[in-house]
C-alpha positions in Angstrom: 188.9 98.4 101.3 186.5 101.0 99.6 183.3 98.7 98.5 183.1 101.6 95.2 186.4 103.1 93.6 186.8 105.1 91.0 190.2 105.8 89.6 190.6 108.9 86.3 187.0 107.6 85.3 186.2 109.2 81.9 183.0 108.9 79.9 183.0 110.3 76.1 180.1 110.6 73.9 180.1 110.7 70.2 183.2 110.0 67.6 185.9 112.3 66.4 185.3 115.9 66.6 181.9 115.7 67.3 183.0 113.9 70.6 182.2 115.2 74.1 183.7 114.5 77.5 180.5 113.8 80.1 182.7 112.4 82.6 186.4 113.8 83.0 189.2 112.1 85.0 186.6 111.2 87.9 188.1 110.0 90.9 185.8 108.7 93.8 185.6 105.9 96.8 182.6 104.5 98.9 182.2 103.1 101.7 179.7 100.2 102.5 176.5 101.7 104.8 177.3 105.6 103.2 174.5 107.9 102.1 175.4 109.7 98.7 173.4 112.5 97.2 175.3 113.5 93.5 173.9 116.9 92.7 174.7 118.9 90.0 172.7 120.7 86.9 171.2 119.1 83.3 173.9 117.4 81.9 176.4 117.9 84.5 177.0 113.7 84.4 175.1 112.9 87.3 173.1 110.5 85.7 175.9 108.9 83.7 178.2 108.7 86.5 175.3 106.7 88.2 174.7 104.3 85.6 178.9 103.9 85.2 178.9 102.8 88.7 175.4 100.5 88.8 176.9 98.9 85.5 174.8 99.8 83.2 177.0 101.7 81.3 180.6 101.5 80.4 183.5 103.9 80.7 185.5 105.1 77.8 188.8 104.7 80.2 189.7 104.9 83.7 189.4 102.2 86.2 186.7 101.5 88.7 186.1 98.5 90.9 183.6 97.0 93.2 185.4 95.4 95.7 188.6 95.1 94.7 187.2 93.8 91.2 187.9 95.5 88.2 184.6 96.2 86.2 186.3 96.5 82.6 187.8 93.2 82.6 184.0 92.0 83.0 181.8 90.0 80.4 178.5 91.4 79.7 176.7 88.2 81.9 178.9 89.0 84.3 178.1 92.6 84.8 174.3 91.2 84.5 175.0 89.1 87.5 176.6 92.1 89.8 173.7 93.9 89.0 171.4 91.5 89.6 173.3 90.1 93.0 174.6 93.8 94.1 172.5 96.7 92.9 169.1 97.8 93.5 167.9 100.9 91.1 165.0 103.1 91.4 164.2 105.1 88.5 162.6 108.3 88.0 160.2 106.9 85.7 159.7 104.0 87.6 159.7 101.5 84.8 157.6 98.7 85.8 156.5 96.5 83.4 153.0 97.2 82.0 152.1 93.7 81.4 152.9 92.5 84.9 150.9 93.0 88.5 153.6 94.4 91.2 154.1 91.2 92.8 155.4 90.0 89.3 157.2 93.0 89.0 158.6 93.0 92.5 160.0 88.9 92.2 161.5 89.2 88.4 164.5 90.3 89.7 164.8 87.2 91.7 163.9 84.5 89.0 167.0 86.0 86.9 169.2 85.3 90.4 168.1 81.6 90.7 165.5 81.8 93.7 162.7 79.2 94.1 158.7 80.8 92.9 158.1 80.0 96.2 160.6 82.0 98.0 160.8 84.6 95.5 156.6 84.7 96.0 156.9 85.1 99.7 159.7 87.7 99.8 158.0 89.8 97.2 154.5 89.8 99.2 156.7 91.2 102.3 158.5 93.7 100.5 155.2 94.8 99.2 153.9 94.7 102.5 156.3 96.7 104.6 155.7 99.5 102.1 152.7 99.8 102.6 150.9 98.1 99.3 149.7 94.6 100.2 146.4 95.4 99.2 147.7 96.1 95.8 149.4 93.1 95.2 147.8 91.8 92.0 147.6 95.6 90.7 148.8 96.6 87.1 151.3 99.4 87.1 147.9 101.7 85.3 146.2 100.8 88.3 148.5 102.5 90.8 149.6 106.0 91.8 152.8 107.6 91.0 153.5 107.2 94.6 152.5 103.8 95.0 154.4 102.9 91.3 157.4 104.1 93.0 157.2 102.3 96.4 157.0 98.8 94.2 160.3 99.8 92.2 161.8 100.4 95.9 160.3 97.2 96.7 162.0 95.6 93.4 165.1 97.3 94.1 165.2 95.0 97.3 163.9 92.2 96.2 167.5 90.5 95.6 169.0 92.0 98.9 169.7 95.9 97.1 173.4 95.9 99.2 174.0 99.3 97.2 170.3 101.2 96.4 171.1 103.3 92.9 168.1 106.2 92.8 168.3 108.4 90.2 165.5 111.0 90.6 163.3 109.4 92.8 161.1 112.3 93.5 160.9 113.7 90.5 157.4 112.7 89.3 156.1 112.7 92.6 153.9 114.8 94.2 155.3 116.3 97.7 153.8 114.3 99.7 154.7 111.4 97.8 158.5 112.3 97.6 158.4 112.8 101.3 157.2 109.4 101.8 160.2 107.8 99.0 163.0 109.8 101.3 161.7 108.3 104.2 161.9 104.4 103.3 165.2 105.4 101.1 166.6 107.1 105.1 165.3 104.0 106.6 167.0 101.6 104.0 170.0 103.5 105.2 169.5 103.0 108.8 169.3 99.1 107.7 172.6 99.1 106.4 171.9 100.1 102.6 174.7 101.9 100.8 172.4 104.4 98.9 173.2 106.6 95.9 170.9 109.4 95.4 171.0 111.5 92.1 169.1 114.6 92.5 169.0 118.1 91.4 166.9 119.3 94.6 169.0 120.6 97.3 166.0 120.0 99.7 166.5 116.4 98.3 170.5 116.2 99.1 170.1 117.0 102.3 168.5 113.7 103.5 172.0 112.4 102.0 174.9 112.2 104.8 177.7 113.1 102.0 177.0 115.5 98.8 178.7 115.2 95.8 178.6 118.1 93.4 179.5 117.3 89.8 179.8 120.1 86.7 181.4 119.3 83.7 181.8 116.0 84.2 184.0 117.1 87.3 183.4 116.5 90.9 184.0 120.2 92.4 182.8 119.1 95.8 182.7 116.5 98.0 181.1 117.3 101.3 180.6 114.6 104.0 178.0 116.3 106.7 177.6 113.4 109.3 181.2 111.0 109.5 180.5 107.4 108.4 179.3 105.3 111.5 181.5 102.1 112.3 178.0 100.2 112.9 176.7 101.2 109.2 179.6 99.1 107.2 177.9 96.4 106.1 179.6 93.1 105.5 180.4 91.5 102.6 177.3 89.3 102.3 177.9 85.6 102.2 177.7 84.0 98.4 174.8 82.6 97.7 174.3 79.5 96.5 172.0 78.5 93.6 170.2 75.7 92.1 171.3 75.6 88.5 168.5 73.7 87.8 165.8 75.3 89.2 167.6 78.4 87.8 166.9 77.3 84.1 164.1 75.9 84.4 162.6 79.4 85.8 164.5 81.2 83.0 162.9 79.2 80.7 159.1 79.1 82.3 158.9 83.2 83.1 160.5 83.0 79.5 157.7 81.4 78.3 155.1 83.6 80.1 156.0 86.4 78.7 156.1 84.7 75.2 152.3 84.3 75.7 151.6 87.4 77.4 153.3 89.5 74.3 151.4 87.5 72.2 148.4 88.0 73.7 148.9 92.1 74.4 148.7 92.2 70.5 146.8 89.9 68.8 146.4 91.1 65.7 150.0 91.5 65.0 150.7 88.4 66.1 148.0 86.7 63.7 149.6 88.8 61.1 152.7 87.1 61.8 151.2 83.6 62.0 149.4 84.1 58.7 152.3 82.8 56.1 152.7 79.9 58.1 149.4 79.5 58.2 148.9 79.5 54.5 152.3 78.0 54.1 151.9 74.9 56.5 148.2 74.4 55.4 149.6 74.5 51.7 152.1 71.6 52.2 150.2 69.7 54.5 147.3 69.4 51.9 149.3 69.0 48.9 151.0 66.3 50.5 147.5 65.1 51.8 146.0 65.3 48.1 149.1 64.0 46.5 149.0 61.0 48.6 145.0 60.4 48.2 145.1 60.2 44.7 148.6 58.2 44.2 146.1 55.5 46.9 143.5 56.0 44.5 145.1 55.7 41.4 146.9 52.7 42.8 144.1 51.1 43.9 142.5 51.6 40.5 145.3 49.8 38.9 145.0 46.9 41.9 141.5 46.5 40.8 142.8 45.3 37.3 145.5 43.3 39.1 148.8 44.8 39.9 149.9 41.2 40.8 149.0 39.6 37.6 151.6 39.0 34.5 150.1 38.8 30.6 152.7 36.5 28.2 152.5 37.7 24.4 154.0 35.9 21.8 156.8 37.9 19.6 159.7 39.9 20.2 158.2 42.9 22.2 155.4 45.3 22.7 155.4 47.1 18.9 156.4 44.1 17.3 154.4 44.3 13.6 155.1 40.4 13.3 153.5 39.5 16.6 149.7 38.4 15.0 151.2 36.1 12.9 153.5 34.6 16.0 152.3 31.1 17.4 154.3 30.4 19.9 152.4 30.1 22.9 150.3 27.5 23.8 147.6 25.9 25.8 150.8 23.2 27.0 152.6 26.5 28.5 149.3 27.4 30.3 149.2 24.1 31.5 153.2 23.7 32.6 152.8 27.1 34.1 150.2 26.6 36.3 152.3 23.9 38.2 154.6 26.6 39.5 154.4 27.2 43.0 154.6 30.6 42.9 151.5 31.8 40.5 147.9 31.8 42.2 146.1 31.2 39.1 146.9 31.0 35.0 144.8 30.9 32.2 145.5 30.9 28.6 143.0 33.8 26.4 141.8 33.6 23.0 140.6 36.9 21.5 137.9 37.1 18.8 136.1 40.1 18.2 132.7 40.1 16.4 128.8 40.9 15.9 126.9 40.4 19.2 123.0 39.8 18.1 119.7 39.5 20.3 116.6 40.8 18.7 116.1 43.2 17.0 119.7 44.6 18.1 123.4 44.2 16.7 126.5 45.1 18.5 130.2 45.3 17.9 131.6 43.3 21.0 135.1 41.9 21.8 135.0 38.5 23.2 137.6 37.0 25.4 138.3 33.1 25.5 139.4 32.4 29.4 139.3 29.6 31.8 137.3 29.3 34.7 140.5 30.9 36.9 140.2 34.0 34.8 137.9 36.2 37.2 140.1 35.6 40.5 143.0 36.7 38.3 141.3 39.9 36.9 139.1 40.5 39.9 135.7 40.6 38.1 133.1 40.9 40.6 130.1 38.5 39.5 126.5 41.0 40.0 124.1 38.4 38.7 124.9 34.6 37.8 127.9 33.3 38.2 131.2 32.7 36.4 131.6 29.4 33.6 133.6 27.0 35.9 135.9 23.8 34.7 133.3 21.7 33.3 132.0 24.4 31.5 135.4 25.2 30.0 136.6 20.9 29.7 132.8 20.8 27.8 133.4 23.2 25.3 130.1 24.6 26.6 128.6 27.8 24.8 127.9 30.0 27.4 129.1 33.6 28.2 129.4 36.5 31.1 128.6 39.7 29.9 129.5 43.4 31.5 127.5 46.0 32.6 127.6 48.0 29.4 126.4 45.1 27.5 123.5 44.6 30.0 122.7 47.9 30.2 123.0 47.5 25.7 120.7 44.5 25.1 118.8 44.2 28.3 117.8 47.7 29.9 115.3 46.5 31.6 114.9 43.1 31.8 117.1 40.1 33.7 119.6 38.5 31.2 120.3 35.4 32.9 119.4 32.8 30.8 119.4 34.9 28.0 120.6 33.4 24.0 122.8 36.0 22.0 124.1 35.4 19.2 128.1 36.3 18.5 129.1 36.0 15.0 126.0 33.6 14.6 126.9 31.7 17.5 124.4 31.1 20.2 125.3 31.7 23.7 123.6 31.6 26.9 124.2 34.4 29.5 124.8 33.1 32.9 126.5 36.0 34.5 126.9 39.8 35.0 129.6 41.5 35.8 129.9 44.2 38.3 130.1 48.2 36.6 133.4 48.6 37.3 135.0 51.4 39.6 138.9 51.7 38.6 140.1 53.3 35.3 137.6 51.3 33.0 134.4 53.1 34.9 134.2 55.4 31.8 134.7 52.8 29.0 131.7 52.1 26.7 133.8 48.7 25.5 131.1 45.6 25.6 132.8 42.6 26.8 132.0 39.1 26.9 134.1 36.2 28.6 133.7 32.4 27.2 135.5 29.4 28.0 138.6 29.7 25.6 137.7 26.1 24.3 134.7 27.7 23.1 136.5 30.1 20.8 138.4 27.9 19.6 135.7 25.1 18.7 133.0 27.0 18.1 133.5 30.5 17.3 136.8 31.1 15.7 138.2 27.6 14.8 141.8 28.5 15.4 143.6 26.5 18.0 146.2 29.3 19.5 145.9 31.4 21.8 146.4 35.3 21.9 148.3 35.6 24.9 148.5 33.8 29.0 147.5 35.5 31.8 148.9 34.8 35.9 148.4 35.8 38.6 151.3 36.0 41.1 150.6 34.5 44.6 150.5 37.7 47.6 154.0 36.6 48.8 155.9 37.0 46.2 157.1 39.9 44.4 155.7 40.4 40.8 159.1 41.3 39.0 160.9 37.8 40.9 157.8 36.2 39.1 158.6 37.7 36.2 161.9 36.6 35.8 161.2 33.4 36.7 158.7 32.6 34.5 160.9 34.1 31.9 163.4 31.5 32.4 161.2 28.7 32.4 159.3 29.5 29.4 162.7 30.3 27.6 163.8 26.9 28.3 160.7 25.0 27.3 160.6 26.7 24.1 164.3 26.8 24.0 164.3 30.5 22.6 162.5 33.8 24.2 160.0 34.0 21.6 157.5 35.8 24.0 157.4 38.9 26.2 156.0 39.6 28.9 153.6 42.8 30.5 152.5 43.9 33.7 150.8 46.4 35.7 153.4 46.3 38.3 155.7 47.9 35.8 152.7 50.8 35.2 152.2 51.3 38.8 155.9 52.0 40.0 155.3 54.5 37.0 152.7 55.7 38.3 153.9 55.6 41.9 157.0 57.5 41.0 155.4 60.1 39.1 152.5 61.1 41.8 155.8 61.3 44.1 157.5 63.5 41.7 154.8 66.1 41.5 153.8 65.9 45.1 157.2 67.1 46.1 157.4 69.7 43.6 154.5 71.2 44.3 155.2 70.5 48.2 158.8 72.5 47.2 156.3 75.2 45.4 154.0 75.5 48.9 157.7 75.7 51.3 158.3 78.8 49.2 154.9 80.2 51.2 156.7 79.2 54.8 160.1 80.8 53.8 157.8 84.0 53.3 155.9 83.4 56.5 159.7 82.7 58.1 160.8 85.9 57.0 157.6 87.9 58.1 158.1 86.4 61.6 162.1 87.6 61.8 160.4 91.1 60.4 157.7 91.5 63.4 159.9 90.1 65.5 162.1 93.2 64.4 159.2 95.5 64.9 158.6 93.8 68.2 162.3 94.1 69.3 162.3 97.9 68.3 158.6 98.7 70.2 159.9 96.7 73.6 163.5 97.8 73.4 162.5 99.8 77.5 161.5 96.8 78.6 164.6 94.8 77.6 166.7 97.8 79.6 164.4 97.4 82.4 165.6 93.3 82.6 169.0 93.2 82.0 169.3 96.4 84.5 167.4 94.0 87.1 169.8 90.9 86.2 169.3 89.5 83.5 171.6 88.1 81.3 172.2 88.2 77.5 170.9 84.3 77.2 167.6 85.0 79.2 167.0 88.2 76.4 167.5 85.7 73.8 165.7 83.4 75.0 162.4 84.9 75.7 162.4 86.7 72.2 162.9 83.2 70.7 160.9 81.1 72.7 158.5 83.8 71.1 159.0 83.6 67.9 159.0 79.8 68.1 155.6 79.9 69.9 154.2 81.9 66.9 155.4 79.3 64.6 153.8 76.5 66.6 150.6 78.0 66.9 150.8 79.0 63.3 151.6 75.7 62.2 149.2 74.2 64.4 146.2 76.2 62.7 147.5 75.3 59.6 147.2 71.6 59.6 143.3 72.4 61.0 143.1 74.5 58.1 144.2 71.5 55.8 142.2 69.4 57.5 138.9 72.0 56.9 140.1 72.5 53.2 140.2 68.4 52.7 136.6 68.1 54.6 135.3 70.7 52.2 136.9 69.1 48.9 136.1 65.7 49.9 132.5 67.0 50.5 132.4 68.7 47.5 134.4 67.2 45.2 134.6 63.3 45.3 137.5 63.0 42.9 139.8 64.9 45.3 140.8 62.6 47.9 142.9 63.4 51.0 145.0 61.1 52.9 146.4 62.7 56.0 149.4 61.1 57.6 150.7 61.6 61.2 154.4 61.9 59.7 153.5 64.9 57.3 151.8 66.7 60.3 154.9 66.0 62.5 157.2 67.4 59.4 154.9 70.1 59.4 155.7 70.9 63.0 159.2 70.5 63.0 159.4 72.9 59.8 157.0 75.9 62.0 160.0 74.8 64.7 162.8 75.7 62.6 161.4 78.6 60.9 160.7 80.4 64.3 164.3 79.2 65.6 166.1 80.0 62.1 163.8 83.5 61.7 163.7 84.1 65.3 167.4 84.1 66.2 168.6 87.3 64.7 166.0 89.9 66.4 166.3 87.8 69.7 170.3 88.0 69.5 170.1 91.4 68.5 167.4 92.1 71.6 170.3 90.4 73.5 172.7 92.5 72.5 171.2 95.8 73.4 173.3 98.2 75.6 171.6 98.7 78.8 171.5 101.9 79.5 170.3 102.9 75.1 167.5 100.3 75.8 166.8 102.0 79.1 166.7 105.5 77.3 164.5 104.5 74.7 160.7 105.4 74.5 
């Protein structure tokens, strides 16, 4: 059986009437071990006969099959693999890749066919060294000679075994020398059993061939064996090989990712060009969602310092209630009953007054609050100077008072006040505590405040014997809204009617909580616009990219490999550029929150480890979801358009 057959084989370019016939009813066989020169003039259909036959191109109708197997019928992976298993080309032009040293350039062909670094290494240095170049092994293709360029294709061409040797022009860039020496390793190929397939125009060329095929027109008008086919030169059908399908992807995948780096490296300016939307875009997010959640910790922090845990009871109906001043219907006895519940940490009634504060020479409006001694654990007043009044002081009616900051900073500027006598509303009092300035959302009040024992008030500075409102503190355990509701009940039933309401800060700071979230993600929705642009600058370059490398794809699948290994290396790209992009984004949030917070201490940042992940896993999808469509269309490329193209 014929290993080549070729049965009415007929090649059209172009559509309708513009369509030409470059191959007409072309009918050939060859045998395994034969030396084939195909002559003919420019556009005779040399060429395209020879790229019909090595599978890089496709016939318009006819049949041809390599041994015994029909071509057409043939999925583009599997043509890939026939090439890759069967075919060795040499090419006029030599088509190395630039970005490779020889030895690369001589084992790619093995990586798409499965075969261990190792082995693939060792076979390539032979190859390399049997023609002559294993001083050259780590060379660039610039850094060769025409001569020496071509001797690595041969050496390529063999690398997977090269059963049937496909040379289209192999002399024709070469000096004579040079060409002399390709036709001797091409004739002793041939004496090792290679079927070779010469396309030439030279006739000096042809006659190292042992049959000459003339083709015009697209029409074989000779076929001339000189020498008869020797019985020794059939080769046999070479045993099928068997790969590792593991090692097989996982080479795909690492020479994949090699050339990834090395593209993005050979041009680094377009590729930071690419990176810079998601550069700006991941930075955006990752710093709004730092800054959103810095100042929802500071805000909420603020509102801890005035006790998100603690729960103020007013008499009347409600917040807004015009009645409410004249309602009595809390009491010192519900302070009392309250603080026996096991689920408050501390209670105390409060009796308002507000007032003249005198000492001197100097008179002050000042607010005075009526408390009991558990009052500063409940609002978290930090004690500066002094100390806070304690039971006795509160059981004693005793007149004494805690002042804030602004008050100290009012009467005494310079001097200690402990021990101090002011007078409010012609009451004396003696100071025996400070309180701390405060850091949460009263740091900018210039409210004086004073804190007496409430039994105080009512004995000695107002004379009336209800209280304002009742103040707990929920214990750490419990949630402040359970509390709440069950303080609700228990007050309801004592009094036998809900004649109170109740306030907290919890209440403000889910409010609060809610609404940081609210703008966070809408401005994190705002900065995602900026990676959808940087997505679809990537697909563009990657476009561009496609379009500037489309020889190089030729150059691959013509070697072997497949549509999936195309696909792959162009995404594994454009992931890459994502990664790094993202990855210099978060650095960049993390330099813009360094400056801020250095600058700016009102503009906290709070990075978390799951927004950075996000961030990643959003630079992963955008190179996969912006990546796919020039990688599958890189995959998708005709062989033998992508070989063509400069």
């Amino acid at each position: 059986m014929p290993m080549i057959e070729v049965s009415n084989l007929t090649k059209y370019f172009g559509e309708a009437a513009n369509r030409v016939a470059v191959l007409n009813e072309v009918n050939l066989s060859i045998e395994s071990g034969e030396f084939i020169a195909i002559i003919g003039q420019s556009g005779s259909g040399k060429t395209t006969l020879m790229n019909t036959l090595g599978c890089l191109d496709t016939p318009s109708s006819g049949s041809y099959k390599i041994d015994g197997r029909e071509v057409s019928s043939l999925s583009s992976n599997e043509l890939a693999k026939i090439r890759g298993e069967k075919f060795g080309f040499i090419f006029q032009r030599y088509n190395l890749l630039s970005s490779l040293s020889a030895l690369d350039n001589v084992a790619l062909p093995a990586i798409y066919l499965g075969i261990g670094h190792a082995q693939r290494v060792s076979r390539a240095k032979k190859l390399l060294t049997d023609l002559g170049l294993g001083d050259k092994l780590k060379n660039k293709p610039h850094e060769l000679s025409g001569g020496q360029q071509q001797r690595v294709s041969i050496a390529r061409a063999l690398m997977n075994g090269g059963q049937i040797i496909l040379a289209d022009e192999p002399t024709g860039a070469l000096d004579s020398q040079s060409g002399k020496m390709v036709m001797q390793v091409l004739t002793e190929l041939h004496r090792l059993n290679h079927t070779i397939i010469l396309v030439t125009h030279d006739p000096q060329i042809a006659k190292y061939a042992h049959r000459v095929i003339e083709i015009k027109d697209g029409n074989i008008i000779s076929d001339i064996r000189k020498h008869p086919l020797e019985e020794n030169n059939v080769k046999e059908k070479p045993a099928k090989r068997k790969y590792n399908s593991f090692i097989f992807y996982k080479d795909q995948l690492v020479e994949s990712f090699k050339m990834s780096i090395q593209a993005i490296l050979a041009h680094k300016l377009r590729s930071i060009l690419t990176m810079l939307g998601i550069i700006i875009g991941i930075a955006s997010v990752v710093s709004v969602v730092a800054l959103g959640r810095g100042s929802q910790e500071k805000i909420l922090a603020d509102i801890s310092s005035l006790g998100t845990d603690t729960i103020t009871i007013y008499p009347g109906s409600g917040a807004g209630d015009i009645y409410s001043g004249k309602v009595t219907s809390l009491s010192v006895d519900d302070a009392q009953e309250l603080a026996k519940l096991n689920y408050l940490g501390g209670v105390s009634p409060t009796a308002s007054a507000s007032g003249v504060l005198v000492f001197n020479n100097v008179s002050v409006n000042a607010q005075v609050a009526g408390v009991n001694e558990q009052y500063a654990n409940i609002k978290g007043l930090k004690i500066a100077t002094g100390r806070f009044f304690n039971k006795e002081d509160v059981i004693n009616n005793n007149a004494v008072v805690v002042i804030d900051n602004n008050t100290k900073k009012r009467l005494f500027p310079s001097s200690n006040a402990i021990g101090k006598v002011v007078l409010f509303n012609k009451q004396p009092l003696e100071i025996i505590g400070v309180t701390a300035p405060s850091s949460g959302f009263m740091a900018g009040s210039n409210n004086l405040e004073l804190w007496i024992p409430y039994t105080t008030v009512m004995t000695r500075v107002s004379g009336n014997q209800n209280i304002t409102s009742i103040i707990v503190k929920v214990k750490e355990s419990l949630s402040a809204q359970i509390a709440d509701q069950g303080l609700k009940k228990f007050l309801a039933v004592k009094h036998g009617t809900e004649d109170f309401y109740t306030a907290s800060m919890d209440s403000i700071k889910q409010t609060i909580q809610s609404t940081t979230n609210t703008m966070t993600l809408l401005i994190s929705c705002i900065a995602l616009i900026s990676l959808v642009v940087g997505g679809i600058g990537v697909m563009n370059i990657m476009l561009v990219s496609v379009t500037e490398r489309t020889k190089e794809i030729g150059v691959r699948m013509a070697i072997g490999a497949r549509e999936y290994s195309i696909l792959e290396q162009f995404l594994i790209e454009a992931v890459l550029i994502c990664l790094i992009g993202g990855g210099l984004g978060i650095g960049l949030s993390y330099l813009i929150g360094f400056i801020f917070s250095y600058l700016l201490e009102g503009f906290p940042f709070l990075f978390s480890l799951d927004s950075i992940i996000v961030a990643l896993c959003c630079s992963s999808v955008i190179g996969i979801v912006f990546g796919f469509m020039p990688a599958r269309n890189a995959s998708r490329l005709n062989p033998i358009v992508a070989l063509s193209r400069e």
